[in-house]
ROZA-897853 format. One record per residue (C-alpha): y, z, x; residue number from 1. Coordinates in nm, 2 decimals. Example, Ala and Ser with C-alpha at 12.3 -4.5 7.8 and 13.67 -1.06 7.14 Angstrom:
2
ATOM       py       pz       px    nr
ATOM    -0.45     0.78     1.23     1
ATOM    -0.11     0.71     1.37     2
END
This chain:
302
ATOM       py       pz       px    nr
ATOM     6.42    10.60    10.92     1
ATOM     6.58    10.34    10.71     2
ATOM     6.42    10.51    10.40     3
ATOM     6.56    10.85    10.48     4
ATOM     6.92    10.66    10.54     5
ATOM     6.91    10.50    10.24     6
ATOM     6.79    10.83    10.04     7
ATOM     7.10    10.96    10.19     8
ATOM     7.36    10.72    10.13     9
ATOM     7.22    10.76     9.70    10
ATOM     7.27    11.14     9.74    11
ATOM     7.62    11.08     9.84    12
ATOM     7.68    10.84     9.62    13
ATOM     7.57    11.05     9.36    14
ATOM     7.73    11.37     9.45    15
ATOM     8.07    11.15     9.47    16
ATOM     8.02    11.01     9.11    17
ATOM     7.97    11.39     9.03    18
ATOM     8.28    11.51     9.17    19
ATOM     8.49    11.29     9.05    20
ATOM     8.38    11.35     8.71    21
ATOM     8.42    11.69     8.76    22
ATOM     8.78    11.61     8.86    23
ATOM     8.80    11.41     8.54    24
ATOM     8.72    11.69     8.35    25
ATOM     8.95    11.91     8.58    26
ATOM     9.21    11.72     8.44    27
ATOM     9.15    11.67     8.07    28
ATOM     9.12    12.03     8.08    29
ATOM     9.46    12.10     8.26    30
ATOM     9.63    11.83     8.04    31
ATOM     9.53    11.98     7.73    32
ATOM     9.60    12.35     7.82    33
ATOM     9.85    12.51     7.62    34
ATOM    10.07    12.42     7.33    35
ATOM    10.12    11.98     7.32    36
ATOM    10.40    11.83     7.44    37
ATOM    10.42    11.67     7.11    38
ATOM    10.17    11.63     6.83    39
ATOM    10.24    11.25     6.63    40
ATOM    10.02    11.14     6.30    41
ATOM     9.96    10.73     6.37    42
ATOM     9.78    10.52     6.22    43
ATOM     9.59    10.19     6.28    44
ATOM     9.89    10.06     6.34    45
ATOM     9.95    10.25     6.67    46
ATOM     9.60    10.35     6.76    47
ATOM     9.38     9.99     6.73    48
ATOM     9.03    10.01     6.65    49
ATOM     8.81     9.75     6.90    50
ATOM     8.82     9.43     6.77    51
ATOM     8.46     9.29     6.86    52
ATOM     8.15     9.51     6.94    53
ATOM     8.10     9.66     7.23    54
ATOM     7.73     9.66     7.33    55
ATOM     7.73     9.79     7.69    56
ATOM     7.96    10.14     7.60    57
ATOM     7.85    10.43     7.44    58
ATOM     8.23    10.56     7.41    59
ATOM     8.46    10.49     7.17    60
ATOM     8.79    10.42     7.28    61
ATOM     9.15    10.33     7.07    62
ATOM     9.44    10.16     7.21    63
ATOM     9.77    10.28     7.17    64
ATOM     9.96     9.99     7.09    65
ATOM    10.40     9.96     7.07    66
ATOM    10.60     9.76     6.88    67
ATOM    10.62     9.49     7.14    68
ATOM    10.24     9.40     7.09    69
ATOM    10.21     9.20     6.85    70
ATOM     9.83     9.35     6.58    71
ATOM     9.56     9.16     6.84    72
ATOM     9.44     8.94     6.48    73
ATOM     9.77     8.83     6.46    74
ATOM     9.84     8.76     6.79    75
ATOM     9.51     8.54     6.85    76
ATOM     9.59     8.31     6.50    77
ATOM     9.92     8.29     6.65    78
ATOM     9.74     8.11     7.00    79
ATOM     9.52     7.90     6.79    80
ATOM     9.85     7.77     6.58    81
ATOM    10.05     7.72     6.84    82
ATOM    10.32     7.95     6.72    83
ATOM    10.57     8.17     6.91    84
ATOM    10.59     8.48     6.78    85
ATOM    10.94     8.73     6.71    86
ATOM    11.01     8.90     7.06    87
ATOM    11.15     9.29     7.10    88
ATOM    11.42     9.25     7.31    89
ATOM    11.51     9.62     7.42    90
ATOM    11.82     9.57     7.53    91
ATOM    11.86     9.89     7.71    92
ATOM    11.60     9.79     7.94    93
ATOM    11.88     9.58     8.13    94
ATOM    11.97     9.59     8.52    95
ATOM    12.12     9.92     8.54    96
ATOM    11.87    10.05     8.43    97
ATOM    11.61     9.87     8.62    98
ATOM    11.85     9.99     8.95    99
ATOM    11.83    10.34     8.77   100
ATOM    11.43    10.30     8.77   101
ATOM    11.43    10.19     9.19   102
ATOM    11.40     9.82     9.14   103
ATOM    11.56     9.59     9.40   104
ATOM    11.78     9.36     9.15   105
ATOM    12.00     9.22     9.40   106
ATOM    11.91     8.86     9.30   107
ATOM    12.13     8.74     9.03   108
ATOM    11.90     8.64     8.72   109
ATOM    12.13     8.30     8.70   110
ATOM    11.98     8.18     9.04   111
ATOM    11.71     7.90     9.02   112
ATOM    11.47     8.08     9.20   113
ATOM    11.50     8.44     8.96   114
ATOM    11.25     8.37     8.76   115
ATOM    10.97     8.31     9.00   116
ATOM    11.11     8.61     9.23   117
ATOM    11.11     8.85     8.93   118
ATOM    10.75     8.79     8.84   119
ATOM    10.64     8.84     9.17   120
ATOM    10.77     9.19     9.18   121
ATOM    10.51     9.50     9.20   122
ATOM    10.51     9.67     8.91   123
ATOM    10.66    10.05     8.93   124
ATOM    10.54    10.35     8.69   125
ATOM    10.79    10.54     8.51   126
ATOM    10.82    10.75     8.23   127
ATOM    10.89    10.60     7.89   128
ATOM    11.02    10.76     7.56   129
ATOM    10.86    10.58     7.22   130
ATOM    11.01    10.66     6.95   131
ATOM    10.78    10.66     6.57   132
ATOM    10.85    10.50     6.28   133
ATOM    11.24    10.58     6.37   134
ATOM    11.58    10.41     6.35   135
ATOM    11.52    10.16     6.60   136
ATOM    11.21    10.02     6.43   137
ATOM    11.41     9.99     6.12   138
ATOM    11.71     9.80     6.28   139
ATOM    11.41     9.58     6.45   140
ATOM    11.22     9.49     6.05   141
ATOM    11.58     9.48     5.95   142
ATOM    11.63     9.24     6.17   143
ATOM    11.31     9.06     6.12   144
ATOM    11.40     9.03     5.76   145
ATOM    11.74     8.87     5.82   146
ATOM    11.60     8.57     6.02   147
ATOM    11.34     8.49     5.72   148
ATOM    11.66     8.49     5.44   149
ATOM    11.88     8.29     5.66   150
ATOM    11.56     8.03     5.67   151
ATOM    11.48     8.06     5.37   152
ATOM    11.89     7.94     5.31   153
ATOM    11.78     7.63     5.56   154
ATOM    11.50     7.50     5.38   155
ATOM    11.69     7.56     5.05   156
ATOM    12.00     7.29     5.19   157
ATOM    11.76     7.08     5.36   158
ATOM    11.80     7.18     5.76   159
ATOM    11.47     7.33     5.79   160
ATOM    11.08     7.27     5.70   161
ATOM    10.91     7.47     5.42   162
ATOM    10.61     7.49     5.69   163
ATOM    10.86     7.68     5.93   164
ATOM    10.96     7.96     5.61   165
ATOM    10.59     7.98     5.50   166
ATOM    10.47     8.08     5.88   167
ATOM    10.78     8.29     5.96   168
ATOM    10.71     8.48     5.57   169
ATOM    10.33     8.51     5.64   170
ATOM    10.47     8.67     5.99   171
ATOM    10.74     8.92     5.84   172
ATOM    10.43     9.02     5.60   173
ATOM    10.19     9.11     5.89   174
ATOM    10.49     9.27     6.05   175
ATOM    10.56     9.52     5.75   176
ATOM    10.27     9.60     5.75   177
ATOM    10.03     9.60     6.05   178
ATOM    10.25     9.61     6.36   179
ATOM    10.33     9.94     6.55   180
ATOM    10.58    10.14     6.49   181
ATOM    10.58    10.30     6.84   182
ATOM    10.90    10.17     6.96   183
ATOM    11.04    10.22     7.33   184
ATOM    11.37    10.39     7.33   185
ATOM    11.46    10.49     7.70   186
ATOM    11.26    10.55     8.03   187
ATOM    11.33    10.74     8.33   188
ATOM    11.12    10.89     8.62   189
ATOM    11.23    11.24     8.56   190
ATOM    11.04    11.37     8.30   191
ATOM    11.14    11.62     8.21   192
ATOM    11.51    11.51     8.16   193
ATOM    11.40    11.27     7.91   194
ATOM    11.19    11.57     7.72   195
ATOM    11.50    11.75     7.73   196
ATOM    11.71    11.48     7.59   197
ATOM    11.43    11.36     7.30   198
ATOM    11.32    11.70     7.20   199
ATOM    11.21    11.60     6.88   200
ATOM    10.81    11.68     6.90   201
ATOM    10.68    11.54     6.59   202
ATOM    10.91    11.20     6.59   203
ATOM    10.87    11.11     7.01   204
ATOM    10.63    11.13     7.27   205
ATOM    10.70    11.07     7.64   206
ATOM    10.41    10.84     7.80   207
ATOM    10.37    10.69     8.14   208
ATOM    10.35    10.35     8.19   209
ATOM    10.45    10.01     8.42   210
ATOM    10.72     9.82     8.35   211
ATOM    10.89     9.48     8.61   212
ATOM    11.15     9.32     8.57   213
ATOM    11.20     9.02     8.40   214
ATOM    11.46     8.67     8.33   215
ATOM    11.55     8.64     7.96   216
ATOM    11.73     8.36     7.87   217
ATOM    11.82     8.42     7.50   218
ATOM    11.93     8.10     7.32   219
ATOM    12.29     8.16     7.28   220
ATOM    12.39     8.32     7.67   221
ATOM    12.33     8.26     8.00   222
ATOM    11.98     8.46     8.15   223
ATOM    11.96     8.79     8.19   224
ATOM    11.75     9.06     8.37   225
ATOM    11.50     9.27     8.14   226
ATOM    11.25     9.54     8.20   227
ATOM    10.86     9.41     8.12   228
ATOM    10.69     9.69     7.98   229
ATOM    10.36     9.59     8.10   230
ATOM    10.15     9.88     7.96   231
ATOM    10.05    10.26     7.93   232
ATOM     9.91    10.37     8.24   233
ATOM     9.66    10.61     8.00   234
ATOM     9.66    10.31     7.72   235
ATOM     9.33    10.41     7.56   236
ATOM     9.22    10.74     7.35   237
ATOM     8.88    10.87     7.37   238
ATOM     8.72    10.92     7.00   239
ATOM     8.50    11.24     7.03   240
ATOM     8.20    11.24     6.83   241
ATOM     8.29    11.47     6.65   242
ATOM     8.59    11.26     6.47   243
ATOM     8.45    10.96     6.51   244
ATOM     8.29    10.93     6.10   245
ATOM     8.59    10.84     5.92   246
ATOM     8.61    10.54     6.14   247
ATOM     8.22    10.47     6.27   248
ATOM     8.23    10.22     5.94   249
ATOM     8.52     9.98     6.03   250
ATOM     8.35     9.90     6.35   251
ATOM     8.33     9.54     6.43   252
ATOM     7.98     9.38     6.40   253
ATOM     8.08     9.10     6.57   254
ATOM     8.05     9.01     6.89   255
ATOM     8.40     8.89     7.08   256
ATOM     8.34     8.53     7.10   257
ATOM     8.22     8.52     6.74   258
ATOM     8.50     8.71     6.64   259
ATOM     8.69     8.41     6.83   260
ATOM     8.47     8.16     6.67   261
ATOM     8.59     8.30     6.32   262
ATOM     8.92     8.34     6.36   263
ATOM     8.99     8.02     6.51   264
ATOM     8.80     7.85     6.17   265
ATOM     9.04     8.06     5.92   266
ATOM     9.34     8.02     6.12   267
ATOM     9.33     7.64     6.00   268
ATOM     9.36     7.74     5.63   269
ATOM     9.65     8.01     5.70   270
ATOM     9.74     8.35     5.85   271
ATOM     9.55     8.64     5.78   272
ATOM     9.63     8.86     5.49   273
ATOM     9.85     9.16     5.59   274
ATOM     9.64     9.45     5.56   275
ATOM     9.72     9.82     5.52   276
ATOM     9.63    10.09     5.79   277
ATOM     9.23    10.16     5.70   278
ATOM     9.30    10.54     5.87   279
ATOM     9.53    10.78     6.04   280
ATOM     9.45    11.01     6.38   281
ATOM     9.65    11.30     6.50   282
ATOM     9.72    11.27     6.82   283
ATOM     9.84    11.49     7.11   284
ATOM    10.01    11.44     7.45   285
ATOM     9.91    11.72     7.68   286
ATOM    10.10    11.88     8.02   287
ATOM    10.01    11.54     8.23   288
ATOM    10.20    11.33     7.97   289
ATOM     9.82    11.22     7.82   290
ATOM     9.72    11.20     7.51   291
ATOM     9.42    11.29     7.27   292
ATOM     9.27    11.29     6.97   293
ATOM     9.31    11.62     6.75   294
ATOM     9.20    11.49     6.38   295
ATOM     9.10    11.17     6.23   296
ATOM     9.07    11.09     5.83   297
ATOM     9.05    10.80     5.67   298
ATOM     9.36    10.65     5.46   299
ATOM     9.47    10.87     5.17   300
ATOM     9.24    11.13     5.23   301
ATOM     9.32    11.48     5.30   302
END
């Protein structure tokens, strides 16, 4: 009797992993019906190849990545060196527009006890509006590259370290380069409002994703609230086989802790060398506000 139970409760859980497959495919098939939403040509920049191997998948997966996140390489020398790296401060991401998103933002952020209450908050999903390789990334490097002349002034007269230019260069350098492009330019939870107001198909895509709020306490100005954008809720692209051999040879080799292991030892001697985008992926978001890979080629190829 207990065989026959068990026999049954394997049957069911295989006809549930089977439906909801099915579903899956229901709704990769749905999202992708019809003409895009918008159709965007990124690069490694936006679309991040994994960064260690990954033994136990047989999928290949990229991870859409916005200006806020810092390239992962960069990011991990920055934790070995101790150093704090540039924030994107979206300004429009204030308390309005937090209250305009359904957040409860009665507490003032100036209270002692903002901070703590803020982070505590359950994150909400909303729909946000990235903007590619636009103005607002261009005011942002602008901006980056104002902060490096003004310190390269300081070590010039004397009021700052030649160590703190050489980091905040090597930074700037990885920044021109490497970092995404994808830059958050408004949110909302009516879609289609915002698709209205950022029509442009080819230079913004409309994404869902979680965002909190957050206390910012800039160093000239008394704190302030902030929206966290936490992350796409679809954050990851699925690489069909089919596209997947103008890429199959920058896979890492490496597994994550030796990646670690390595990085930690170079980040000693310096930061990593900037390095150009190795490949570029067209890429589609569908009716559900998904996206998907429609062509990939390697840099500079046709």
């Amino acid at each position: 009797m207990k065989r026959l139970a068990s026999t049954g409760s394997v049957a069911a859980a295989c006809g549930l992993i089977l439906l909801t497959n099915l579903g899956l495919l229901a709704a990769a098939g749905w999202n992708r019906r019809g003409e895009p939403r918008a159709q965007l040509s990124l690069t490694e920049r936006e679309l991040a190849i994994p960064w260690a191997r990954q033994e136990e998948r047989t999928g290949l997966e990229l991870s859409l990545v916005m200006t806020h996140q810092p390239p992962g390489i960069i990011r991990r020398t920055a934790r070995w060196k101790r150093y704090e790296l540039p924030s994107v401060d979206f300004d429009w991401l204030n308390r309005a527009k937090l209250l305009e998103l359904g957040f409860r933002v009665d507490l003032d952020p100036t209270h002692p006890d903002a901070e703590d209450h803020y982070s505590q908050t359950m994150p909400r999903r909303a729909y946000l509006v990235l903007e590619h390789d636009g103005e607002a990334w261009k005011r942002w490097i602008t901006r980056r590259e104002e902060e490096v002349r003004k310190l390269r002034l300081e070590v010039a007269d004397g009021t700052a370290e030649p160590s703190a230019l050489a980091d905040a260069e090597a930074v700037l350098a990885a920044d021109r380069t490497m970092r995404s492009r994808l830059f958050p330019v408004a949110a909302g939870i009516d879609a289609d409002a915002l698709e209205h107001r950022y029509g442009d198909r080819r230079g913004h895509v409309i994404l869902a994703a979680l965002l909190r709020p957050k206390v910012v306490r800039p160093q000239n100005g008394l704190p302030a609230l902030r929206g966290d954008i936490l992350d796409l809720v679809v954050g990851q692209v699925h690489v069909p086989h089919t596209l997947r051999q103008p890429i199959e040879g920058f896979l890492s080799v490496e597994t994550g802790e030796e990646v670690e292991a390595r990085e930690r030892r170079e980040a000693e001697s310096g930061w990593p060398s900037p390095a150009r985008p190795r490949y570029r992926a067209v890429t589609a978001i569908g009716r559900r506000y998904e996206p998907w890979l429609v062509g990939m080629a390697r840099a500079g190829e046709d």
